[in-house]
PyMOL commands that place a pseudoatom at each C-alpha (Angstrom):
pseudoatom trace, name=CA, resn=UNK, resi=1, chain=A, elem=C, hetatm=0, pos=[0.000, 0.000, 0.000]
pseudoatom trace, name=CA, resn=UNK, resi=2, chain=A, elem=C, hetatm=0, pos=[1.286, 3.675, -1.119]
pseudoatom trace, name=CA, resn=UNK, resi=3, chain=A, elem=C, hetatm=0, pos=[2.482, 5.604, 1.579]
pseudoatom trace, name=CA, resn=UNK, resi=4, chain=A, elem=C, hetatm=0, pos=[2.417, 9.049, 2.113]
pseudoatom trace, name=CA, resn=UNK, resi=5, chain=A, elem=C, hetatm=0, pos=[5.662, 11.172, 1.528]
pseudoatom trace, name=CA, resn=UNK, resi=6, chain=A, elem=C, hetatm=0, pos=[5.413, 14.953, 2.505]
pseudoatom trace, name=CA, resn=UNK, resi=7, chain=A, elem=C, hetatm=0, pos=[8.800, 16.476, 0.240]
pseudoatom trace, name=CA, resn=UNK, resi=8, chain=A, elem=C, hetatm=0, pos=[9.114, 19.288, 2.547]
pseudoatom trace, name=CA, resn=UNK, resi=9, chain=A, elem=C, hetatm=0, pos=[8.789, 17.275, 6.068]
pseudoatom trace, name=CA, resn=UNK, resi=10, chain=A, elem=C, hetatm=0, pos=[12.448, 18.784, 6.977]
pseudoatom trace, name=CA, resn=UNK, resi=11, chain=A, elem=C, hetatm=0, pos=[11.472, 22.384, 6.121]
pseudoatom trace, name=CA, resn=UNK, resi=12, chain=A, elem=C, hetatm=0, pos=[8.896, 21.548, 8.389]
pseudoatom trace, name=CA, resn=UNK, resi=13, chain=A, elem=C, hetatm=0, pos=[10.417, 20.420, 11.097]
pseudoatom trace, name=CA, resn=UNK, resi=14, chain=A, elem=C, hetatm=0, pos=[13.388, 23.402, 10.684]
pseudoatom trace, name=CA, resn=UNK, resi=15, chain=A, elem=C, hetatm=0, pos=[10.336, 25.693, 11.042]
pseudoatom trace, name=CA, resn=UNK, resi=16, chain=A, elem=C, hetatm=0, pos=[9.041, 23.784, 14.120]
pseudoatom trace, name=CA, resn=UNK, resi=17, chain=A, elem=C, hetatm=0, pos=[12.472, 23.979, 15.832]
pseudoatom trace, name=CA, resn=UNK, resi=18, chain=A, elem=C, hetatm=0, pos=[12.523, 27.882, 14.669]
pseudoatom trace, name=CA, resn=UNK, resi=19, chain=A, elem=C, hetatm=0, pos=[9.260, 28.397, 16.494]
pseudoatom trace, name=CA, resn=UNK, resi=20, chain=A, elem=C, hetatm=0, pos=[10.410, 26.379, 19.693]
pseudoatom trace, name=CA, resn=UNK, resi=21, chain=A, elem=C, hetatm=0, pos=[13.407, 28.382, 19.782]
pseudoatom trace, name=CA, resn=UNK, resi=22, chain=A, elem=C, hetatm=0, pos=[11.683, 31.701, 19.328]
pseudoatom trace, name=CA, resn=UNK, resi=23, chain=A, elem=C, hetatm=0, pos=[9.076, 30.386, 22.417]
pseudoatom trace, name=CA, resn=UNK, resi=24, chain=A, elem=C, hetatm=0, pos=[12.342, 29.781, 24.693]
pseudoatom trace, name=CA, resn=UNK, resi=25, chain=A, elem=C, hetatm=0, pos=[13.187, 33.206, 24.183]
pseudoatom trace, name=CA, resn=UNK, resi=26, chain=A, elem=C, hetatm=0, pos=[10.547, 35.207, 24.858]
pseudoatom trace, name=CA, resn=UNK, resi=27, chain=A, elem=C, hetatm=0, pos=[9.900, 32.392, 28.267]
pseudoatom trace, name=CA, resn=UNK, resi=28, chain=A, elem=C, hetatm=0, pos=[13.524, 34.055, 28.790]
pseudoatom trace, name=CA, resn=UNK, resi=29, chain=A, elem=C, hetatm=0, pos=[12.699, 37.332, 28.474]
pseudoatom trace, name=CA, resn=UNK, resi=30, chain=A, elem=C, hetatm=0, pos=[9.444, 36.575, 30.461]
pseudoatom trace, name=CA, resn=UNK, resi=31, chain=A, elem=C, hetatm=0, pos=[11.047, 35.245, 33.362]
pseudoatom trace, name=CA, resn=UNK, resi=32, chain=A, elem=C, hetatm=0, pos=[13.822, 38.351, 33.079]
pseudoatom trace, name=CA, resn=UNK, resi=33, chain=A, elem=C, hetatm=0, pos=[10.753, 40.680, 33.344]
pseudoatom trace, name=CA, resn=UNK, resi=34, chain=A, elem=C, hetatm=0, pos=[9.116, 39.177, 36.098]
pseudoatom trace, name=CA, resn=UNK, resi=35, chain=A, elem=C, hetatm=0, pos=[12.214, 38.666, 38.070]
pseudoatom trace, name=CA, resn=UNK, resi=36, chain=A, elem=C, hetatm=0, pos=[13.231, 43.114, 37.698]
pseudoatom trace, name=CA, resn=UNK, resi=37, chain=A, elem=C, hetatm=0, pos=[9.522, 43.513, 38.515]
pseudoatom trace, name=CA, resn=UNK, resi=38, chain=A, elem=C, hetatm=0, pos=[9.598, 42.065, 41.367]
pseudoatom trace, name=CA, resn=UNK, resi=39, chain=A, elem=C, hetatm=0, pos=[13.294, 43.630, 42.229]
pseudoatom trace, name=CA, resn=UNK, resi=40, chain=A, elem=C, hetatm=0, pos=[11.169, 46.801, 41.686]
pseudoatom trace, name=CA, resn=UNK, resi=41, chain=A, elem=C, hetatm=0, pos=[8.719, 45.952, 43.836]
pseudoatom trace, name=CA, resn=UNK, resi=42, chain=A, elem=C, hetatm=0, pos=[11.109, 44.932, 46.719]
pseudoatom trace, name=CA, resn=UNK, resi=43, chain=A, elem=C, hetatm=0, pos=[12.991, 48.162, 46.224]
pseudoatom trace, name=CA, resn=UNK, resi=44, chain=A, elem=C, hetatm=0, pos=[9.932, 49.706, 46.527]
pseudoatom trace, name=CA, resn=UNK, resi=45, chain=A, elem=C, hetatm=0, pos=[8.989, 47.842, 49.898]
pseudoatom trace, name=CA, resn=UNK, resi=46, chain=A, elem=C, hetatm=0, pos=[12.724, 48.744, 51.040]
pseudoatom trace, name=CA, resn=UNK, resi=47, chain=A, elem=C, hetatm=0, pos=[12.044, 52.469, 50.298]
pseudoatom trace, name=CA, resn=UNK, resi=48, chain=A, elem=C, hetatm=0, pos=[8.674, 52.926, 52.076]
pseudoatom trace, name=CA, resn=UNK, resi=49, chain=A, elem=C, hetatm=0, pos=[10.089, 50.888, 55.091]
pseudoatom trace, name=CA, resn=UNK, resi=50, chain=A, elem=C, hetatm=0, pos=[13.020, 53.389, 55.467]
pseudoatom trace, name=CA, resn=UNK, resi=51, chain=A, elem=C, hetatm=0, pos=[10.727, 56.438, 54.802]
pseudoatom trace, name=CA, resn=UNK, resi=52, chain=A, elem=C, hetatm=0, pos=[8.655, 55.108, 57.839]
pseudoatom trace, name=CA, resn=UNK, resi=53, chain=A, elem=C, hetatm=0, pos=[11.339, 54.084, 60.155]
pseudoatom trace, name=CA, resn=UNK, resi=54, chain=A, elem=C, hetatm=0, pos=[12.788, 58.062, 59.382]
pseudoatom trace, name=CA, resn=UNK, resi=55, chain=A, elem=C, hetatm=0, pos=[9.392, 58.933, 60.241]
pseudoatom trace, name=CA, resn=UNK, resi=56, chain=A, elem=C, hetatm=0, pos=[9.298, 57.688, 63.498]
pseudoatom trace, name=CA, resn=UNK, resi=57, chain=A, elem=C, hetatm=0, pos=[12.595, 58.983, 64.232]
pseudoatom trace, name=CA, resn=UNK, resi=58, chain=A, elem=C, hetatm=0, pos=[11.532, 62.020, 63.074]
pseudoatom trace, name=CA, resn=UNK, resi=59, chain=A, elem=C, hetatm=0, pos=[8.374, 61.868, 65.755]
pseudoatom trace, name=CA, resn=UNK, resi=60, chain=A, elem=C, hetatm=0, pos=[9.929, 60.585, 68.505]
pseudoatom trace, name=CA, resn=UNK, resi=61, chain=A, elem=C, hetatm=0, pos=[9.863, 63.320, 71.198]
pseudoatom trace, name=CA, resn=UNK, resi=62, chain=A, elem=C, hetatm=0, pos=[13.090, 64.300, 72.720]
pseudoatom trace, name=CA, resn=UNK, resi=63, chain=A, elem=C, hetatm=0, pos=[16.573, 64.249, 71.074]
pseudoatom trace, name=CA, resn=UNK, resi=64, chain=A, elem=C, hetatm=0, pos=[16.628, 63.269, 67.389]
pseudoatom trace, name=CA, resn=UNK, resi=65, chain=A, elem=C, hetatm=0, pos=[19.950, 61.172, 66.617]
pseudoatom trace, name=CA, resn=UNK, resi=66, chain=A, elem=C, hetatm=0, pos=[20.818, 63.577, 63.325]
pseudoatom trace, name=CA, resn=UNK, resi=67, chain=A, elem=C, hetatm=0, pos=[23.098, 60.704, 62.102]
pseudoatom trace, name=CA, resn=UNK, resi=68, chain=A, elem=C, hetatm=0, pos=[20.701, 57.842, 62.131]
pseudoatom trace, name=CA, resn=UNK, resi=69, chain=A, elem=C, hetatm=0, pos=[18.044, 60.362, 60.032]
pseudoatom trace, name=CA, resn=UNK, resi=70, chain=A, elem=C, hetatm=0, pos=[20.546, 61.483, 57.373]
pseudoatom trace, name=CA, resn=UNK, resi=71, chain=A, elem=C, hetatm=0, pos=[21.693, 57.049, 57.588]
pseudoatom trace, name=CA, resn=UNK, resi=72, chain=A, elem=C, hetatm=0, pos=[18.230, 56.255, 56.759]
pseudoatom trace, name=CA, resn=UNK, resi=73, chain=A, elem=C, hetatm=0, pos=[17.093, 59.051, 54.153]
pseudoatom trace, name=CA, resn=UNK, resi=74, chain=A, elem=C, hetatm=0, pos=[20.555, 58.136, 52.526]
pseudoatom trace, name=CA, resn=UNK, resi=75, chain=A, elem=C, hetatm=0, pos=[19.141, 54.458, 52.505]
pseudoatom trace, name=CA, resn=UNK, resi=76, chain=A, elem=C, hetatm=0, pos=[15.773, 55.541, 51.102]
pseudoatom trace, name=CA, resn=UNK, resi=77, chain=A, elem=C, hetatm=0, pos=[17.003, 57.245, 48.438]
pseudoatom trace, name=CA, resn=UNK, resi=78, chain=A, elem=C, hetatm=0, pos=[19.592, 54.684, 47.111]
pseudoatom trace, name=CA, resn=UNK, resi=79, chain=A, elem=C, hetatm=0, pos=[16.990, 52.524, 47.095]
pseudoatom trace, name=CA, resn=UNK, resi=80, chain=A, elem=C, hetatm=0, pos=[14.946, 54.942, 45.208]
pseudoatom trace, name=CA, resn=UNK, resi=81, chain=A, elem=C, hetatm=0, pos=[17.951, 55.110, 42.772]
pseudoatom trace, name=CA, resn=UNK, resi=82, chain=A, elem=C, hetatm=0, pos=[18.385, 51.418, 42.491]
pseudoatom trace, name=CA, resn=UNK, resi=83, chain=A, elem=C, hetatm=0, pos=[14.153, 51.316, 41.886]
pseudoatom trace, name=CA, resn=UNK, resi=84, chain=A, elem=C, hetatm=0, pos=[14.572, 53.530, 38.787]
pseudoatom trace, name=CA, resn=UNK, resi=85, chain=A, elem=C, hetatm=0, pos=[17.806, 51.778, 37.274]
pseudoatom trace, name=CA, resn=UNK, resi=86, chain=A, elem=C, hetatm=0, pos=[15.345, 48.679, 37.680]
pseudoatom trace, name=CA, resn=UNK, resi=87, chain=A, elem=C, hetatm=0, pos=[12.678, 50.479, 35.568]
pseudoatom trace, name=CA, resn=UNK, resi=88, chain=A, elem=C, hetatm=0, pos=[15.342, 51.586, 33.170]
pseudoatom trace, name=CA, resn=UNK, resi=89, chain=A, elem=C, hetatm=0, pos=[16.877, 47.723, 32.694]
pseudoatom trace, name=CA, resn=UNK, resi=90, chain=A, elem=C, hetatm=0, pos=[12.695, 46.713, 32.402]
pseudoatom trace, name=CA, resn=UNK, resi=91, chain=A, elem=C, hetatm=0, pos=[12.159, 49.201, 29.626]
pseudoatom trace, name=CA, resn=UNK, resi=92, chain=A, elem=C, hetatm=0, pos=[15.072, 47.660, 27.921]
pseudoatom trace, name=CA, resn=UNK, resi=93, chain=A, elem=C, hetatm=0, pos=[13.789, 43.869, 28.785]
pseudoatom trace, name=CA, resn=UNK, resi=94, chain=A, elem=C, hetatm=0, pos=[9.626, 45.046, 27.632]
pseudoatom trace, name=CA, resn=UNK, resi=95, chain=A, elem=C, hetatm=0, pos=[11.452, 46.248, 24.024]
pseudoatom trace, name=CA, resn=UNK, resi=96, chain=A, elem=C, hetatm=0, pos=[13.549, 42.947, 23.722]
pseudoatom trace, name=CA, resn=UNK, resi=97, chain=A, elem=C, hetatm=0, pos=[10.289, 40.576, 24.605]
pseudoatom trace, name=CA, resn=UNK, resi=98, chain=A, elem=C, hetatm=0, pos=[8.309, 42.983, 21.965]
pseudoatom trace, name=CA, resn=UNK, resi=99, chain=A, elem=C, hetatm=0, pos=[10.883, 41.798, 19.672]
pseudoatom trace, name=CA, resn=UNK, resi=100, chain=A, elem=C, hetatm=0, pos=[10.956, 38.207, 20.564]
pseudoatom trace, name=CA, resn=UNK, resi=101, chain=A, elem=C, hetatm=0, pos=[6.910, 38.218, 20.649]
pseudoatom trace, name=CA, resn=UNK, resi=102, chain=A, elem=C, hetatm=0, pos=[7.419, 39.253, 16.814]
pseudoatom trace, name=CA, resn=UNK, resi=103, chain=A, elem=C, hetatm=0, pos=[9.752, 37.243, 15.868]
pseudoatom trace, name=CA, resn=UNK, resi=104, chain=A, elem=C, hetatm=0, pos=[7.922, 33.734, 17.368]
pseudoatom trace, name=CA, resn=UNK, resi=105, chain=A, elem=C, hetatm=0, pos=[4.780, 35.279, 15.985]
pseudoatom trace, name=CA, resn=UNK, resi=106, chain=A, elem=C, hetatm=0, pos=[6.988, 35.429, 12.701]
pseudoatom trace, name=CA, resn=UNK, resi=107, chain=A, elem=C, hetatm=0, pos=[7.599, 31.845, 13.137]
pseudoatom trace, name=CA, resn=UNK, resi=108, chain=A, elem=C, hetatm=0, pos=[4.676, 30.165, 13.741]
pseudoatom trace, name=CA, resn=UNK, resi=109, chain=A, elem=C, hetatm=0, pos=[3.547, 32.092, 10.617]
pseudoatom trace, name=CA, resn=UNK, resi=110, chain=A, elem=C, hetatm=0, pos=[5.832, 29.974, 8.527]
pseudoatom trace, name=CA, resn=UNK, resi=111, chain=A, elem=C, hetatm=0, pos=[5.541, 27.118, 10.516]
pseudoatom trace, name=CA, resn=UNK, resi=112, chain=A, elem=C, hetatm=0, pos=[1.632, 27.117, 9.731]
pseudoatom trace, name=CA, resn=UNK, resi=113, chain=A, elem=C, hetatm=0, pos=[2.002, 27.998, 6.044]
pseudoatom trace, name=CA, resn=UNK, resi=114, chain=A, elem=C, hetatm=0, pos=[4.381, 24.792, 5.177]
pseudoatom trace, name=CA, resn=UNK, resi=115, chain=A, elem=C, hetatm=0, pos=[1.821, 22.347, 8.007]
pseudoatom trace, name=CA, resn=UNK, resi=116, chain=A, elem=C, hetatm=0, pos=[-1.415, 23.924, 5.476]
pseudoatom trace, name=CA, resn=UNK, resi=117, chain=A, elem=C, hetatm=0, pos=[1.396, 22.735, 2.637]
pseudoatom trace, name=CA, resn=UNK, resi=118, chain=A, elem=C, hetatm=0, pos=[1.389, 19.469, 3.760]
pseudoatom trace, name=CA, resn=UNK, resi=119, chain=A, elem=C, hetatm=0, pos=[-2.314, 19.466, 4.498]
pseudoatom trace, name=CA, resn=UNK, resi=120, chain=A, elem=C, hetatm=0, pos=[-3.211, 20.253, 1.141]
pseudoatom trace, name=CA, resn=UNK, resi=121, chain=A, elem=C, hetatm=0, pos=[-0.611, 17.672, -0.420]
pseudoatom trace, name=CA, resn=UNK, resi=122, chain=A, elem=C, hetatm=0, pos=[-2.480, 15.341, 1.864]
pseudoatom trace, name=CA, resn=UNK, resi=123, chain=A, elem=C, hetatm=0, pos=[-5.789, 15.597, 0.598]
pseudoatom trace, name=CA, resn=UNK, resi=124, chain=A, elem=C, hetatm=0, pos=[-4.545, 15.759, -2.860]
pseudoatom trace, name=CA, resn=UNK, resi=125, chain=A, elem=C, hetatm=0, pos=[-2.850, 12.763, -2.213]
pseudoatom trace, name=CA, resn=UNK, resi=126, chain=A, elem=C, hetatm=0, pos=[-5.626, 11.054, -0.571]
pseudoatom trace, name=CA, resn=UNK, resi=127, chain=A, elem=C, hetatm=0, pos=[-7.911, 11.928, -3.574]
pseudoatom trace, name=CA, resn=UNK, resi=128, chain=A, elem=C, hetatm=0, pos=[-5.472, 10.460, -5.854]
pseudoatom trace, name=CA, resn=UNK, resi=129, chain=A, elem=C, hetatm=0, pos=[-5.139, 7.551, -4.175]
pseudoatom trace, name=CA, resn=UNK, resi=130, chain=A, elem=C, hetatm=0, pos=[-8.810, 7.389, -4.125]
pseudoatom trace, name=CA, resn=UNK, resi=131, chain=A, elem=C, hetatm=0, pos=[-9.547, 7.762, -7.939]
pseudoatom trace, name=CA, resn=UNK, resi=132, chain=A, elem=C, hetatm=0, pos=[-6.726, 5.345, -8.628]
pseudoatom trace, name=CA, resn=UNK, resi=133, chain=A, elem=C, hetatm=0, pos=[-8.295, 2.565, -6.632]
pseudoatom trace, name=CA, resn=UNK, resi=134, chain=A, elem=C, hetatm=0, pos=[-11.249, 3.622, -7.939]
pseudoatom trace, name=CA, resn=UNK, resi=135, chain=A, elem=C, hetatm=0, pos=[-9.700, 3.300, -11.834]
pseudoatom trace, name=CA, resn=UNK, resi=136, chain=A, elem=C, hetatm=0, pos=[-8.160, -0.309, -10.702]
pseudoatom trace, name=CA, resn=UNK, resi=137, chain=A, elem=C, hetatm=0, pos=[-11.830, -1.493, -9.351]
pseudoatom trace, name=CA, resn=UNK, resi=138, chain=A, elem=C, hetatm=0, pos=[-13.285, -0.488, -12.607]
pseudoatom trace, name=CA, resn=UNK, resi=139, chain=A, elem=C, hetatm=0, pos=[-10.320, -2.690, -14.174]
pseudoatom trace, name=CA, resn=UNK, resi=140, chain=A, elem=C, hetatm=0, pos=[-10.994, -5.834, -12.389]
pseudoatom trace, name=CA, resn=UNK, resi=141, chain=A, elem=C, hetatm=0, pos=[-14.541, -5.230, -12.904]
pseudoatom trace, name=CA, resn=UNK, resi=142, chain=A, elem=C, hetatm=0, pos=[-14.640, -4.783, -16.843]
pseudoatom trace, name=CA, resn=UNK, resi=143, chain=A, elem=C, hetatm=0, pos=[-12.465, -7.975, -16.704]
pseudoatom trace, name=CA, resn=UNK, resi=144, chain=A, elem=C, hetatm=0, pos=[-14.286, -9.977, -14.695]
pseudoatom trace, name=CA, resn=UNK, resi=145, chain=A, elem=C, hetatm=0, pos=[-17.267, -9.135, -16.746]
pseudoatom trace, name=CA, resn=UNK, resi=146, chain=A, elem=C, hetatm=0, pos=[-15.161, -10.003, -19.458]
pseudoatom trace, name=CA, resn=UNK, resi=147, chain=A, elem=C, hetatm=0, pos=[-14.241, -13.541, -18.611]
pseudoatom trace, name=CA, resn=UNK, resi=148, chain=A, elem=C, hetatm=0, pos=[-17.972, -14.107, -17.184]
pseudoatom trace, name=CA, resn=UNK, resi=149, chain=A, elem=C, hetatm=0, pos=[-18.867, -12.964, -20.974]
pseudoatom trace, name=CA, resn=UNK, resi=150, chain=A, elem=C, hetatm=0, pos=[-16.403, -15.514, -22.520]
pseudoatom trace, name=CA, resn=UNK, resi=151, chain=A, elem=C, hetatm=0, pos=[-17.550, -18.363, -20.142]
pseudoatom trace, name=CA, resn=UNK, resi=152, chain=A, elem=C, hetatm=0, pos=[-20.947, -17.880, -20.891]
for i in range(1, 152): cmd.bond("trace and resi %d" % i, "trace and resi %d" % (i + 1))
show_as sticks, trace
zoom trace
């Protein structure tokens, strides 16, 4: 019995590969974003925590320890510079997963226009194969009415 043969079943699977590559890299780039969020976010925390503990320093009654206020509002604000060097590296990480979301998009593109390739070729295939038998059925048929002709 015939057998199927796709001719372009290694473009296909270079496209497939191409597509799984482009989905580790943006998974990459998503798990880089999510882990400078969340370095944001802790900076954040860090910086409201220091801007409260100078706070109640600040409140206490009685003498104010000068050196442990200008200590903590030097804290609070390197961690307010450290917050917005995060956002800075995230801008650049949101522009490379853009790029990475295009280019998989890109990918599965081609990927899908060789599989609808080889889904076409099927059913042409499959219709072919179909008429032939078809064809060989009428053969044996007009033969074997043939030879019932000649025995009769």
């Amino acid at each position: 019995m015939a057998t199927f043969r796709f001719r372009f079943e290694a473009v296909l699977s270079h496209r497939r590969a191409q597509e799984q590559r482009a989905q580790r890299e943006v998974a990459v780039l998503e798990r880089e974003r999510a882990r400078v969020e969340e370095a944001i976010r802790a900076f954040q925390r860090g910086a409201l925590a220091a801007r409260d503990d100078l706070r109640e320093h600040l409140a206490a009654g009685g003498c104010v320890d000068l050196r442990a206020v200008r200590l903590q509002a030097g804290a609070s604000l390197h961690l307010v510079h450290k917050a917005q060097r995060a956002v800075l590296e995230l801008a650049g990480v949101h522009k490379r997963l853009e790029a990475a979301r295009l280019d998989l998009l890109r990918a599965a593109m081609r990927r899908k226009a060789v599989e609808a390739l080889r889904e076409r070729r099927w059913e042409a295939w499959v219709q072919d194969h179909k008429r032939r038998e078809t064809a060989e059925l009428d053969e044996l048929m007009v033969m074997r009415a043939g030879r019932a002709e000649d025995e009769s």
